[in-house]
N, C-alpha and C positions, 0 to 999 in steps of 0.2 A: 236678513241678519242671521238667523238661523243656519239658512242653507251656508252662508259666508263661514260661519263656525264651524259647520261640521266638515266642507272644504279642506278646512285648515286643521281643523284638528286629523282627517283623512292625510293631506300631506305632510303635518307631523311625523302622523304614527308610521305612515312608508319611510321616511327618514329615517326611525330610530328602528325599525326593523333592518334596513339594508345596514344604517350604522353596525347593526349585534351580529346581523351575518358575517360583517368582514371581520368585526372584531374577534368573535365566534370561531371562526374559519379563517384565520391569516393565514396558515399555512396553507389550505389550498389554493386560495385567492392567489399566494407567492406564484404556486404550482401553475397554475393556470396560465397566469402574465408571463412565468420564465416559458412556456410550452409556445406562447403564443411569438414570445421574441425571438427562439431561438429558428422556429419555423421560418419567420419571415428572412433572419439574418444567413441562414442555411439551407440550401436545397436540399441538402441530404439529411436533412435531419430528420422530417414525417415520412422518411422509409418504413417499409415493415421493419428491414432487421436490423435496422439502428433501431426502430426502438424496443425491439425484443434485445437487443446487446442493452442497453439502457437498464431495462429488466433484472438482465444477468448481473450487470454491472454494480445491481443496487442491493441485489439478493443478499450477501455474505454481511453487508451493513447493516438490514435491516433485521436478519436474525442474531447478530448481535444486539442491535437495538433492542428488539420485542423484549431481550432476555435484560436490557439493564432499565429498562422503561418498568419494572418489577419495582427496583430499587430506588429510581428514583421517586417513583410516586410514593415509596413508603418514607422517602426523606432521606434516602442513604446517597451512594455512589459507588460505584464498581469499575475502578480502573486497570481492571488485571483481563480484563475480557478476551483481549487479545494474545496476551501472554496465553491463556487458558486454551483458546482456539488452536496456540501450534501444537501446546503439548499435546493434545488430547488427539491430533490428526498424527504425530510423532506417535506416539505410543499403539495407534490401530496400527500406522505401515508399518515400525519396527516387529509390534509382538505377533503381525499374518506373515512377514516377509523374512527375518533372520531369528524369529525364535519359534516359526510353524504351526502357531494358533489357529484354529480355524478363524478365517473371515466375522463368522456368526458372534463369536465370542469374542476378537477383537475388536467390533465393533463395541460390545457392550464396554468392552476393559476403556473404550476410549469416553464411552457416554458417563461412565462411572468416574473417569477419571476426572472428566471436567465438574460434575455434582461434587464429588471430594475438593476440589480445589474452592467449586462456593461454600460447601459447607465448613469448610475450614476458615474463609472472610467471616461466615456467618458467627463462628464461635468466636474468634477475635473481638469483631463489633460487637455481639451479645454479651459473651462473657467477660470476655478479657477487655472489655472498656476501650477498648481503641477506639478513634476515630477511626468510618469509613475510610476515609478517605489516604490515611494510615499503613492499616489494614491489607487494602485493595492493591498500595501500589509497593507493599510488600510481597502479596502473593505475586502480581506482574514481575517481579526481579524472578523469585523462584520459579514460576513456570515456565519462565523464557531459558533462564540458567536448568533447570532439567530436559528441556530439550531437545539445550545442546550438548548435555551431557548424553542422554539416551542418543542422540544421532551422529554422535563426533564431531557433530558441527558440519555435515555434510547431507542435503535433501538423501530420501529412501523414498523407492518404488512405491505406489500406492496400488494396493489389490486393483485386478481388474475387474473383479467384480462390483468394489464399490465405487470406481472412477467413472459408474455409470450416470452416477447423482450430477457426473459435471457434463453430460451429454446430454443430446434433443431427443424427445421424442417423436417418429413422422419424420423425421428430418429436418424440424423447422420450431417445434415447441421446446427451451428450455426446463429443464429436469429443477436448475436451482430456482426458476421463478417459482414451480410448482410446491420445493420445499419452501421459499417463501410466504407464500400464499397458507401453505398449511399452518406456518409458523405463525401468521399475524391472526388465524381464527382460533388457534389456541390461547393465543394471548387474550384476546379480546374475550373469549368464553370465561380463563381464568379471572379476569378483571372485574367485568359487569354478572357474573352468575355462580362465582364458589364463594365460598365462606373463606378463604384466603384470599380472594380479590378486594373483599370489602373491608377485609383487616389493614391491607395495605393503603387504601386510603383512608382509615381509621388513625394507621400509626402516622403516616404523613401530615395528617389534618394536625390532629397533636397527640406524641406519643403518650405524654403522660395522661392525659384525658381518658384515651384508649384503654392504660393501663388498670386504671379506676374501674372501668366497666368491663370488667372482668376477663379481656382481652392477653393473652398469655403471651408479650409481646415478644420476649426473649426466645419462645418456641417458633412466634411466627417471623422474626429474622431470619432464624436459622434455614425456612423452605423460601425465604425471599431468595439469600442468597443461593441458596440450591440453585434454585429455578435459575437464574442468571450464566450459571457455570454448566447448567445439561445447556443451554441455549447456545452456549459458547463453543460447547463441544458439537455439536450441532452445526455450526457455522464452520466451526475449523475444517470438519468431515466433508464440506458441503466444499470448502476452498481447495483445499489437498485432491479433492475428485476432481476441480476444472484443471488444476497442474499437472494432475498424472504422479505427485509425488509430495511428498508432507515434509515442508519447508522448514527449517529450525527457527529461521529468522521470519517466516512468515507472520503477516497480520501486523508487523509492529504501526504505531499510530492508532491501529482502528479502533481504538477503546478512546479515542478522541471523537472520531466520526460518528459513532457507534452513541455518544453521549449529546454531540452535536443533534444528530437526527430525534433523540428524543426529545429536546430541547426547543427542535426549530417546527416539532409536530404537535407543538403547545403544552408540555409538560414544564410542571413546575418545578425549578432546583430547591425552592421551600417543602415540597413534599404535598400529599394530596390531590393534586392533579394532575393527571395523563391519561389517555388512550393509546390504542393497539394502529385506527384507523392515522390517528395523526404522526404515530411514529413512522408507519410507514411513508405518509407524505413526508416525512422529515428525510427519510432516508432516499428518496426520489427525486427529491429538491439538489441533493448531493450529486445525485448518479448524473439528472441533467443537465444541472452546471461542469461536472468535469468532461461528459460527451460531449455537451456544446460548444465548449471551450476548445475542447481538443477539433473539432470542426470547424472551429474558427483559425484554427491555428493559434490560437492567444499561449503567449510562452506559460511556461509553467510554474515560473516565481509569481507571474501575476496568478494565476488561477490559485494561487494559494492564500493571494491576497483577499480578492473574491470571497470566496468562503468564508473566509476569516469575518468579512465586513457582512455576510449574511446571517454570522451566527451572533455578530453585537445586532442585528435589526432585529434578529430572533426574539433573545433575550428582550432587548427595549419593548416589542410587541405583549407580551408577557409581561411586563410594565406596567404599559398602558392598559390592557387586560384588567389588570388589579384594582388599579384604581378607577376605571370606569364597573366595578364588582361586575364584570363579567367572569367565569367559570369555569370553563371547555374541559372537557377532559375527564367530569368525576360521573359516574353513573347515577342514575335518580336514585335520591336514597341513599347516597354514599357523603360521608363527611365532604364539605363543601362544595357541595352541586349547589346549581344553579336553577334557574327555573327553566319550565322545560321552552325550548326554540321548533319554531315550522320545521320540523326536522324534512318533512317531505319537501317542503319549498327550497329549502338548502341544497337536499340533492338535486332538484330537476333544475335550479338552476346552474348549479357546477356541471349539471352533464350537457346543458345547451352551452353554454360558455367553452367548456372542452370541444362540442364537437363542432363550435362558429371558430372556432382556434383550426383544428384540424383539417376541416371545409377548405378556408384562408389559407394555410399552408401549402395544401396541394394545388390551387387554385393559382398561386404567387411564386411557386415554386416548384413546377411540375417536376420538376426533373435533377440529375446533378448539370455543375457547370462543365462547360465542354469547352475546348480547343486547348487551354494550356496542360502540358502535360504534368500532373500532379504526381509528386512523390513524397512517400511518408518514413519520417527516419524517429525510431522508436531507440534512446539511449535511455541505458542503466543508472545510468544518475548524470547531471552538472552537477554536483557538489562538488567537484574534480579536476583538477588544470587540465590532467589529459584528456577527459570527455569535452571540455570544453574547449579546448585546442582541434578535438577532432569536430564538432560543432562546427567551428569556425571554417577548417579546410573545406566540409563539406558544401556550406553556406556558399563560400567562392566561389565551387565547381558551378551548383546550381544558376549563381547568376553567370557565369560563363559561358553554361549550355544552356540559358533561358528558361529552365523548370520552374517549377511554384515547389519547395521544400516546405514542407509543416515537419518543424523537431518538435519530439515531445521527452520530456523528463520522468521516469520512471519512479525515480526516486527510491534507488534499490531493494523495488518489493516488485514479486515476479507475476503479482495478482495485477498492478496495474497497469503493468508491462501487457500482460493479455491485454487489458481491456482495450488500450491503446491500439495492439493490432485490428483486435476487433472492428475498431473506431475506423482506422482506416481500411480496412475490408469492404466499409459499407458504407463509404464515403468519395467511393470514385478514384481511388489510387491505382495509379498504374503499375506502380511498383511500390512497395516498402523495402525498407533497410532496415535491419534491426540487429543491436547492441544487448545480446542476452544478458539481466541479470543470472536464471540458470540457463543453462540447454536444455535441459528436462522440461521446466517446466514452461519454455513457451512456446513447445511443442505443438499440442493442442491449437492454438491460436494462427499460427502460421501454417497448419494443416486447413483449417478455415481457409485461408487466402489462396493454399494452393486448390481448393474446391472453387474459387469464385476465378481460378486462370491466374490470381494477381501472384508473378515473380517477386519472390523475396531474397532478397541478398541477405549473409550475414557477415559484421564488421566483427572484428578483435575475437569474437569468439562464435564457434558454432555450435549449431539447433541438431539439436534429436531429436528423431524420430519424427522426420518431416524433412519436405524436399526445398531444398536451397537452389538458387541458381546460380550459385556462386557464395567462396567464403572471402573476403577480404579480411587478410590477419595477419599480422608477426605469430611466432613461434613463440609462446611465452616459456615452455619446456625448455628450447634452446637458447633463449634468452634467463632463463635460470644455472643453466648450466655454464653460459658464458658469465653471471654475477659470483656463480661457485668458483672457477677459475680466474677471475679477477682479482677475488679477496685475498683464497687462498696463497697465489702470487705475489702478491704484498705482502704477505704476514709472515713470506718465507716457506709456507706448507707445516708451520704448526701455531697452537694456540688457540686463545680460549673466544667463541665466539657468541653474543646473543644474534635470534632471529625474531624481526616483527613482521607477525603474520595479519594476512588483511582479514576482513569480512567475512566468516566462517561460512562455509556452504558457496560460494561463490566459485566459478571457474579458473579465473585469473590468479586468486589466492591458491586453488589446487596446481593447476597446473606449472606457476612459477614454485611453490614450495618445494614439488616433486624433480623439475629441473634441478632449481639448486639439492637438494637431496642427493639425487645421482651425482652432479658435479665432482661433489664434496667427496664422493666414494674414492676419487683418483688422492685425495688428502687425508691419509690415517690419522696424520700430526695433530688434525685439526680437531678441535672437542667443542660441542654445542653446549653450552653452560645451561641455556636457556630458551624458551623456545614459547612467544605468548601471542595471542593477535591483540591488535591492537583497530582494528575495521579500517583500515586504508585513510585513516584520518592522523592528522597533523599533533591535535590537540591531545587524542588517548596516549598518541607513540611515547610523546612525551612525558605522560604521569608512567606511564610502563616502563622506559627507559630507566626515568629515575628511580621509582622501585628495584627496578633486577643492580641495577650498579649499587643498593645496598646489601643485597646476598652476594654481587657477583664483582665485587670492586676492580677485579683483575682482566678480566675482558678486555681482549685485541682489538677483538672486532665486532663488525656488525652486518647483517644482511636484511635490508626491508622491501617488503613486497611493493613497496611503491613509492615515490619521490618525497607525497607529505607526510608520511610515517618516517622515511629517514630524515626528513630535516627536525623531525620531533627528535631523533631520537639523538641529532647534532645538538639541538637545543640544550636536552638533558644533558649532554656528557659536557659542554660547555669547550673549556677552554685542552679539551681530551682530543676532543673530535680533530681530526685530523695532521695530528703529533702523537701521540699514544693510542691514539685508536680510529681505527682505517672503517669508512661506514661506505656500504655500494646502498646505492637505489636504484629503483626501474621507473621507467616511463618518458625519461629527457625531458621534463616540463621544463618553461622557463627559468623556475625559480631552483629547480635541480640544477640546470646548467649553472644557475650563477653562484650558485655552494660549489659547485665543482671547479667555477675559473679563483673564487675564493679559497680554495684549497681545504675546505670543512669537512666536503661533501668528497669521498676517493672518489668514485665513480659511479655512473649513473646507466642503467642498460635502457637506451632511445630506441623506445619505438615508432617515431617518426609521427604520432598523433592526427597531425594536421594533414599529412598522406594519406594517412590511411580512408581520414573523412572524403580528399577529393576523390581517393581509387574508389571508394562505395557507390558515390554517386555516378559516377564515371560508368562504372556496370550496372546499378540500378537503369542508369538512362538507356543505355545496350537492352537492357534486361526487356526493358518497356516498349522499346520497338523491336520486338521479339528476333534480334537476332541473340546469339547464345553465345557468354559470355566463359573465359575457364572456370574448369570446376573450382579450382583452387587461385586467387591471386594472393603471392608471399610479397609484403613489403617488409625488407631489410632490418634486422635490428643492428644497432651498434655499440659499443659501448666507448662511452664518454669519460676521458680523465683529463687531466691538467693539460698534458700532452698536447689534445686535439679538438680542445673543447674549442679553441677560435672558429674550428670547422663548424658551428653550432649554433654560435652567437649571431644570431639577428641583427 
């Protein structure tokens, strides 16, 4: 009887020990099972340098992280992280590169800048009563709007001395894991062993409690927020170093990802609980569901899904956390810890489980797959009829020539446009294709590929500062030039015109702006009333259009960098469009041709979209059985009006 009870009471107590571990540790328990699936589902995933790209991948997250994992455990939020991150990479390239600061002290001007920009949330939320959350994503307006004020809306060079931070050491150790690494033992130091770590889980526990026992809580805001905005600046410097250039639009989202990783590493959004150790699983969990996805080839609207339904199990976990009064996260002796856990049993058995995962992996998966010829085609965004039109063409060739095509969506940010090369570097691609959000900056990354032999083609637009095996593109310069001549023709060669500019810093918006700009030089007549971007979207052209036609009621015309911005801006003029006022677009998507056989839309400058995707492919495949492809393939632009659009129509 005896022995029977202590039996039971023995497998009890293993029960509710293994229960506190998972519950304790869901995050890395998550870590472990996603390491262990993606292994199995992927050859190439327990590479070395997938998972040093994994690493890199997760770096600029998780130093944003570390720095808003501050904020939340005190019960705030900081949503301007990433706003904070480009200014403060803007501000070191502009004040070392066009205003000849030294490096040494642009550095600081940039570390300085981002601590001013927390310290300014902090005074808002402290003094000025704002909600965080407020606060936060008013600074995010302003630092994103400064700069692209300080960069004209166009990426600047990044010192070479500091674009060491985005290189390897040896030739094989990342620079940004290592600032990573640095980042998560300061955090962790500041946390569990300063007198400002234990404040933040004092105010988060509960502020006014804090406040009572003599905690100066409005002073100790003010170094939360600090601390978030040097973290920030810190990251931005660390991003702008893998680019070679400090993006105006950089980082946008990451103050999502960046909240998600501290969220999904068991931090509280009530306040009082978080770690350094868990944000970074948070932020790991991120890097290998987008590398393993993208190794799946899984499209990229789902990989969005994904995450999404990772961060409600997060959150839910966190939940059930609470009310089973489990605690993770607060330091012994810090407002609402918990009692203490086999902290040694927890590790050796996450590090036997990691390394029965990794064993498994290479064991199941020696190797990458072989025979079909794999090609990786990296676009600037689907949000877009024309990328998506070129998607498509490309899609065809591939089943025509029998390839395996992995597309992935960039989602016009040029940080995860690298990672994607990366992704495919060290995944077995025989060739990549890539659709530059900048030239500049996915330079670095396609220098990679050309180090591992792998031929990269570039589609619509080309790569600096790195070797292409070919560029597959229309002229968008001559393709401006023929939308300046088009308008101007119509309008007779005088009158007053608006111009809708795309996505500031992008090549497509330069280069057509600058077309048409020259064009226009052959028309004195012609006067630019106004001149705004609107990001290559439908919905902005439209609030923009309508605004300028109340300063500018008189405008002939119009000229927009791309099909959805001029049907925006036919929207706005309404019953104008195409009777009083002549609108050209670029691109020839469907929905342009059919404003154009409508008669709304004057004309549309086609650049063949869905060509251009089969020509990519066409030479990536050349490219992959190494015979050599032109340096240059031009496919044709045309431009589209009433006239010839039957030529057009599907």
């Amino acid at each position: 009887m005896a022995t029977d009870t202590l039996d039971n009471r023995s497998g009890a107590g293993g029960a509710a020990i293994l229960r506190r571990l998972l519950l304790d540790n869901g995050a890395l328990s998550a870590l472990v099972v996603l390491l262990a699936a993606m292994a199995l589902l992927s050859g190439d995933f327990l590479t070395t340098q997938n998972l040093l790209n994994v690493g890199v991948q997760a770096a600029v997250t998780a130093i944003l992280a570390f720095g808003v994992t501050f904020v939340i455990v005190s019960a705030g939020i900081d949503l301007s992280v990433g706003s904070v991150a480009a200014l403060s990479a803007t501000v070191l390239a502009w004040s070392a590169t066009s205003e000849g600061v030294p490096v040494w002290l642009a550095v600081l001007m940039a570390v300085a800048t981002g601590t001013a920009c927390g310290l300014v949330n902090g005074v808002l939320v402290s003094y000025g009563k704002l909600p965080p959350f407020i606060a936060t994503l008013a600074m995010l307006s302003v630092g994103r709007g400064l700069s692209l004020v300080i960069s004209q809306g166009s990426p600047i060079a990044f010192p070479d001395s500091v674009s060491v931070l985005g290189d390897t050491l040896g030739g094989w150790l990342p620079v940004p894991v290592l600032v990573m690494i640095a980042a998560g033992l300061i955090t962790a130091l500041v946390l569990s062993r300063t007198y400002i770590g234990r404040s933040m889980y004092a105010i988060g526990g509960n502020e006014e409690a804090a406040r009572l026992s003599g905690l100066r809580v409005k002073r100790q805001k003010l170094v939360i927020y600090a601390l978030s905005g040097l973290f920030a600046a810190v990251a931005g410097i660390v991003l702008a170093s893998r680019l070679v250039s400090a993006q105006p639009q950089a980082a946008q989202g990451y103050e999502l990802d960046a909240i998600a990783a501290v969220v999904i590493g068991g931090a509280s959004l009530s306040g009082g609980v978080g770690k350094a150790s868990g944000t970074l699983i948070g932020a790991l969990i991120l890097a290998v569901l987008r590398n393993g996805l993208n190794l799946l080839s899984v499209s990229a609207f789902w990989q969005q899904v994904v995450i999404g339904v990772v961060i409600a199990l997060a959150v839910l976990l966190d939940t059930l956390r609470r009310k089973a009064g489990a605690t993770p996260g607060a330091p012994s002796g810090a407002a609402g810890s918990g009692r203490k856990g086999p902290g040694a049993v927890k590790l050796a058995v996450a590090a036997v489980c990691l390394a029965a995962v990794v064993g498994a992996g290479y064991l199941l998966n020696p190797g990458s797959s072989a025979g079909t010829t794999k090609v990786g085609m990296s676009l600037s965004t689907l949000n877009n009829p024309f990328f998506v039109q070129m998607k498509a063409g490309a899609q065809a060739e591939a089943k025509a020539e029998g390839i395996d095509l992995t597309v992935t969506d960039a989602q016009n940010d040029a940080s995860q446009q690298a990672n994607q090369i990366q992704n495919f570097t060290s995944s077995g691609m025989k060739s990549i294709i890539v659709n530059p959000v900048d030239s500049d900056a996915v330079g670095p990354s396609v220098r990679g590929a050309n180090q591992a032999d792998i031929p990269v083609v570039a589609a619509d637009r080309g790569v600096n500062k790195a070797e292409t095996a070919t560029l597959v593109a229309s002229d968008n310069v001559a393709g401006g030039r023929l939308a300046a001549q088009t308008l101007a023709e119509k309008l007779g060669g005088k009158g007053k015109i608006a111009i809708l500019q795309g996505t500031a810093g992008t090549s497509a918006s330069r280069e057509r702006g600058a077309g048409f700009a020259e064009g226009l030089k052959a028309y004195p007549g012609i006067e630019v009333a106004a001149r705004q971007p609107a990001d290559f979207d439908r919905t902005k052209a439209l609030d923009v259009m309508t605004n300028l036609l109340q300063s500018h009621p008189d405008i002939t015309g119009a000229f927009a960098e791309n099909d959805e911005m001029a049907l925006g801006a036919v929207k706005a003029l309404g019953a104008k469009a195409g009777s009083s006022v002549a609108v050209v677009g670029f691109d020839g998507t469907p929905d342009g041709i059919k404003a154009v056989e409508a008669g709304t839309l004057y004309a549309s400058v086609a650049q063949q979209p869905a060509e251009l995707g089969r020509t990519a492919v066409r030479n990536a495949v050349r490219a992959a059985r190494g015979e050599k492809p032109e340096s240059a393939v031009k496919v044709p632009v045309k431009v589209v009006t009433k006239k010839n659009v039957a030529d057009f129509v599907s």
